[in-house]
C-alpha positions as CSV (number, residue, x, y, z in Angstrom):
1,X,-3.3,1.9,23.6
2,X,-2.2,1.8,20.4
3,X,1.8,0.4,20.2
4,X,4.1,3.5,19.4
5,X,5.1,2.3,15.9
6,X,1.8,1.5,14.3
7,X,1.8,5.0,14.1
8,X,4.7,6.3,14.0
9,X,6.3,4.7,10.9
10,X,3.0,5.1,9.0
11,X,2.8,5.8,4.4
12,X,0.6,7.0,2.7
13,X,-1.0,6.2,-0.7
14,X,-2.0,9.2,-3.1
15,X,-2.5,9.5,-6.9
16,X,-0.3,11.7,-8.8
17,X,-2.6,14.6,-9.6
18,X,-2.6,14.7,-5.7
19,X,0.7,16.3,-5.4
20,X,-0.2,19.6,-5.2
21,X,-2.7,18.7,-1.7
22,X,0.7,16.9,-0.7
23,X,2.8,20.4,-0.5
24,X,-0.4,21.5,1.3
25,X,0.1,18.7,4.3
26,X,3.5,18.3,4.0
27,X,4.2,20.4,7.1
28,X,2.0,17.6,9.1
29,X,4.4,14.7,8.0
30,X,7.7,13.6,9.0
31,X,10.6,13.4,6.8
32,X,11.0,10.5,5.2
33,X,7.5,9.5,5.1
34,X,7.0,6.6,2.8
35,X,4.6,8.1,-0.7
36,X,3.0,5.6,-2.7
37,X,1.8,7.0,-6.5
38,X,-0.7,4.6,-7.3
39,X,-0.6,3.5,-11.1
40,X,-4.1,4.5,-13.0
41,X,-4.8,3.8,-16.3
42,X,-5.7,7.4,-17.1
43,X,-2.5,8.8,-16.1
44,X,0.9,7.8,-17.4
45,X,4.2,7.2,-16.2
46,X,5.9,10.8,-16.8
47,X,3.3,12.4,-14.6
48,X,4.2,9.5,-11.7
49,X,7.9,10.4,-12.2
50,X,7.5,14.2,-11.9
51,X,5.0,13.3,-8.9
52,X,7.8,11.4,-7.3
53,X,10.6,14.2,-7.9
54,X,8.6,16.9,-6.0
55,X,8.1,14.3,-3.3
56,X,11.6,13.7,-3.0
57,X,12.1,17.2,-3.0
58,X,9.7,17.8,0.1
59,X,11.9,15.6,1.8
60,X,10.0,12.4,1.5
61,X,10.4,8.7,0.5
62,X,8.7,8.0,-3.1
63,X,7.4,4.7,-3.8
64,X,5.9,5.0,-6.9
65,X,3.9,1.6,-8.5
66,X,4.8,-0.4,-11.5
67,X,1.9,-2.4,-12.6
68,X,3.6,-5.2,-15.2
69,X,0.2,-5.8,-17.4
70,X,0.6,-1.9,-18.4
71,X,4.1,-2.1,-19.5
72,X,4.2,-2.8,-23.6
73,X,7.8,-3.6,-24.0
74,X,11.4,-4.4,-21.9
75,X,12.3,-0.9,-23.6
76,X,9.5,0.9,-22.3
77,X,10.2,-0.5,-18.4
78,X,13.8,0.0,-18.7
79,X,13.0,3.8,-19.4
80,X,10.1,4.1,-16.8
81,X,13.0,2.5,-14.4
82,X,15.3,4.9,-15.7
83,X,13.3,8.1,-15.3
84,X,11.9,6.9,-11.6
85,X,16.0,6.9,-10.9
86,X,16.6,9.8,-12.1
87,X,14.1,11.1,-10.0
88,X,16.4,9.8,-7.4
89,X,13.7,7.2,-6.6
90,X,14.9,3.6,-5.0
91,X,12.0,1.9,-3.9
92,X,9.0,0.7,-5.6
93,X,5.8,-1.4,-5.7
94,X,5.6,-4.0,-8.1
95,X,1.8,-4.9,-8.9
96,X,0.0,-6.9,-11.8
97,X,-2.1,-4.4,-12.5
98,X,-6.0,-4.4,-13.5
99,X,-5.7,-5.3,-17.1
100,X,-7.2,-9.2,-17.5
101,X,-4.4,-9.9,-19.8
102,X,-0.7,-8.3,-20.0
103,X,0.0,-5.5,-23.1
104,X,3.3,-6.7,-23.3
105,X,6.1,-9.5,-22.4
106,X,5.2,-9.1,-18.1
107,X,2.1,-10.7,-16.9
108,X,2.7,-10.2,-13.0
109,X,5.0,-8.8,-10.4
110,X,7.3,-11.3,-10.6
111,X,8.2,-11.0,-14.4
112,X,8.9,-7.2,-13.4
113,X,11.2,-8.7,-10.0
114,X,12.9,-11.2,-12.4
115,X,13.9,-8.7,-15.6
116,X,16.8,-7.7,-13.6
117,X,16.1,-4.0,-14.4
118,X,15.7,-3.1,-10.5
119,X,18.3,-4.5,-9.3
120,X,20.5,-2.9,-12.3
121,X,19.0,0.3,-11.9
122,X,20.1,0.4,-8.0
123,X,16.6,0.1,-6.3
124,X,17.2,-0.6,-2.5
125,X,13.0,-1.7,-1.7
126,X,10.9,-3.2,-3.3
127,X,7.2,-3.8,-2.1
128,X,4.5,-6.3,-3.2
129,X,0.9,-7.1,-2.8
130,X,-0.7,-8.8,0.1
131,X,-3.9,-9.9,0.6
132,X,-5.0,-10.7,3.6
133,X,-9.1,-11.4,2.5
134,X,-8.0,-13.4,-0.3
135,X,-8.2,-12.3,-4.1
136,X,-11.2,-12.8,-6.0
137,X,-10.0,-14.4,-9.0
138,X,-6.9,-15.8,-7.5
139,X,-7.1,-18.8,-4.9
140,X,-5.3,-18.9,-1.3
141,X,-2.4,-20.9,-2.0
142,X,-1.8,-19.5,-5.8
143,X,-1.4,-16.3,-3.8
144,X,1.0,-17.5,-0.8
145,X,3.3,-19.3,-3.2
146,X,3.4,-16.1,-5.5
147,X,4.2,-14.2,-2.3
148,X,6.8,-16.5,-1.6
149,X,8.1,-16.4,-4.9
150,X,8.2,-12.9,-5.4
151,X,10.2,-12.4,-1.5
152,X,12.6,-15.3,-2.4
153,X,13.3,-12.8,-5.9
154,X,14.1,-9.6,-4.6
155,X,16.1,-11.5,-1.6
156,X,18.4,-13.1,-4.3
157,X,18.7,-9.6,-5.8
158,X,20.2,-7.8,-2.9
159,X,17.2,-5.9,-2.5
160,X,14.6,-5.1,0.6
161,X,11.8,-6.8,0.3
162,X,8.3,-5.3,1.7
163,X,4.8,-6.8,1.9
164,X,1.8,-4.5,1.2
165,X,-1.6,-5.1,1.9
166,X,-4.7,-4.6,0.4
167,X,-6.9,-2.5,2.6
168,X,-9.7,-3.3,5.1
169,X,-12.7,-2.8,7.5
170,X,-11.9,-6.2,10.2
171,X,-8.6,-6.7,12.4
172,X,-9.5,-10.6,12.0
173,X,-8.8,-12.0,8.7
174,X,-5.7,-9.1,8.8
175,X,-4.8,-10.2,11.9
176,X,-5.2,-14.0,11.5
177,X,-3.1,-13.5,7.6
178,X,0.0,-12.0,9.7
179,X,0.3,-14.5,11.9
180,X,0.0,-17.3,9.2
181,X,2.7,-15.8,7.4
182,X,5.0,-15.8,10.5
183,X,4.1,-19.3,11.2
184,X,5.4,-19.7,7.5
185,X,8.3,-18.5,7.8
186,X,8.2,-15.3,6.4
187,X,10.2,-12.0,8.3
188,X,9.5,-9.5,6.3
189,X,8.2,-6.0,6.6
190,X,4.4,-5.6,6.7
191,X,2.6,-2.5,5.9
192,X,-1.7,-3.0,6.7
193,X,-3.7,-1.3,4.2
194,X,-6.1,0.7,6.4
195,X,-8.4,3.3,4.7
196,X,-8.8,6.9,6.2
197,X,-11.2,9.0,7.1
198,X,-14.5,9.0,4.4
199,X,-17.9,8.6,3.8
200,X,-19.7,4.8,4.0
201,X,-20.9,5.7,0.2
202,X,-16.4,6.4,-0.6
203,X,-15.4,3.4,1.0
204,X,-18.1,0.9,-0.5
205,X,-16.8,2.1,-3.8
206,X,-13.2,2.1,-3.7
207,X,-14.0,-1.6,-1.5
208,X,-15.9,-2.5,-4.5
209,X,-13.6,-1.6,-7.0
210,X,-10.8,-3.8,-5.3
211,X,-12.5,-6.4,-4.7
212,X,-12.3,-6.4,-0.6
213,X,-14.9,-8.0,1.5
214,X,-17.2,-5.3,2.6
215,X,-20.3,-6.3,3.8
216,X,-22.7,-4.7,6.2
217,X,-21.8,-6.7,9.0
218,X,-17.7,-5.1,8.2
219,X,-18.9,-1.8,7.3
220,X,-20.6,-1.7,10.9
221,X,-18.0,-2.9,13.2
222,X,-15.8,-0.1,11.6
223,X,-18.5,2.0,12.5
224,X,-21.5,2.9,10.1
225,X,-24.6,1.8,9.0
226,X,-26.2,1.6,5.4
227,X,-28.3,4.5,6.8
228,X,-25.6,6.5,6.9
229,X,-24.0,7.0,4.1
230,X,-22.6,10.3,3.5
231,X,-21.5,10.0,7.6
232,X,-17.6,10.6,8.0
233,X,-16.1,7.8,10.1
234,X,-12.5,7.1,10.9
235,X,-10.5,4.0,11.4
236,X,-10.6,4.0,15.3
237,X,-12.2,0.6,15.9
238,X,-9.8,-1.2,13.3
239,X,-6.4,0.6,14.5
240,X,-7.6,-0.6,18.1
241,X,-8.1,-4.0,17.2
242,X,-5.2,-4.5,15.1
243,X,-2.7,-2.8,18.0
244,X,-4.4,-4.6,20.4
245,X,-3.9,-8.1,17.9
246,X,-0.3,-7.0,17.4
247,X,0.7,-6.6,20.8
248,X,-0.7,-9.9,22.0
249,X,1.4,-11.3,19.0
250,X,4.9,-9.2,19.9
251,X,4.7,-8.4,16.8
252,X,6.7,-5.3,15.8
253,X,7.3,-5.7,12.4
254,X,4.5,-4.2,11.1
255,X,3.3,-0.4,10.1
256,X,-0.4,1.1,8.5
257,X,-0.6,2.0,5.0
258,X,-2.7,4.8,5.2
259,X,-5.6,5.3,1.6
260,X,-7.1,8.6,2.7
261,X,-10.2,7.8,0.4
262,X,-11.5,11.1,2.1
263,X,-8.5,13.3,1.3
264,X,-5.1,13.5,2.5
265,X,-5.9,16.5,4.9
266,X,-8.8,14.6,7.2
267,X,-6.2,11.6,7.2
268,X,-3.7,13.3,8.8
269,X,-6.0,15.4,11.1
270,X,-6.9,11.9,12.4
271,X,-3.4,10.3,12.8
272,X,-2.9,13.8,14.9
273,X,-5.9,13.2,16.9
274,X,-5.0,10.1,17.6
275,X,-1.8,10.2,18.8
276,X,-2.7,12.5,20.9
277,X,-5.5,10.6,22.1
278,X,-3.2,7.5,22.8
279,X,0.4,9.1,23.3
């Protein structure tokens, strides 16, 4: 059975242009749902602010991302920062970004956490990354001292700090990367990147394109075979596991990050179907 809050305190990751298959759904979410507006190159930040207005204005929680390699200037974050409040926005996520190398003075999360322009601006939350399979170009302890580094910042700054994940196809490595970062000290919020509903061919790519683990021996325990690539599976084995995991570790602290790779309507229709299936 899955523990009540894995589901219940759920977000939810779209792109901006997705805000209009957000009014569609937003009947099927609670209020105060957590919205993540992920950060593409080919959109820009005044289409991520009006994004984040009209989901304040459905009554949910915007958490729009601020990737620091795409940010040219202090002027030009100051003003994103600005609009974003505004918007009446007060929680973020603070990535690096895809770019190799930073367009302006912020190379990393941290640079962002350490301008001071949060905490000036009134932001309450703050998320960053997590990566529980490791980071291709960055090793294992780089990335648990960032973490570290990045928590110890926005605890200094008054402000709530949140540790996303990455998303996956195994409850292990996720699993086994909680329980190291308890062990280590760390008590913070953890929200489990899990992907939705969609196609083997849709998850390879997006797995692909952020560099997770996603082998055939992972793509099969979640539930599909190479030969089935256009095949529709959901996340029922991984949820499972990871309750299951979760409750052996009393660990409450922790709620999914849903990416519904296969649209934002199939998602939901399978958080419904599950809760009813597991009360």
């Amino acid at each position: 059975m899955f523990p009540a809050n894995i589901l219940r305190g759920f977000s939810l990751e779209i792109i901006a242009k997705d805000i209009d298959r957000l009014e569609d759904v937003a009947p099927l979410l609670a209020r105060g749902t957590q919205i993540s507006i992920t950060s593409l190159g080919n959109e820009d930040a005044g289409q991520r602010v009006r994004a984040a207005r009209r989901i304040r204005d459905l009554g949910f929680v915007a958490v729009p991302h601020i990737a620091a390699r795409r940010v040219t200037s202090e002027a030009e974050l100051a003003g994103i920062i600005d609009a974003f409040g505004q918007a009446g926005v007060d929680s973020c996520l603070v990535i690096a970004g895809d770019l190799p190398r930073a367009v302006g003075p912020y190379d990393d999360a941290l640079a962002i956490i350490q301008s001071g322009l949060l905490e000036e601006a009134g932001f309450r939350r703050v998320a960053v990354s997590g990566y529980p399979e490791g980071h291709p170009h960055i090793s294992d302890p780089v990335l648990m001292r960032s973490l570290r580094d990045k928590l110890d910042a926005l605890g200094r700054a008054g402000i709530e700090p949140v540790v996303m994940t990455q998303f996956g196809f195994s409850a292990d490595p996720i699993l086994a990367w909680v329980a190291r970062l308890r062990r280590d000290g760390f008590a913070e919020k953890i929200r489990i990147g899990v992907p939705g509903p969609a196609s083997l061919r849709t998850l390879l790519r997006f797995a692909a394109q952020c560099g997770v683990g996603a082998s055939t021996k992972v793509i099969g325990k979640y539930g599909l075979a190479t030969t089935q690539l256009l095949k529709t599976a959901g996340p029922d084995v991984l949820v499972q596991d990871l309750s299951n995991g979760l409750e052996r570790a009393h660990e409450r602290d922790v709620a999914i990050h849903f990416f519904p790779f296969g649209g934002l309507a199939k998602t939901l229709e399978w958080i419904e179907s599950a809760r009813a299936a597991y009360g």
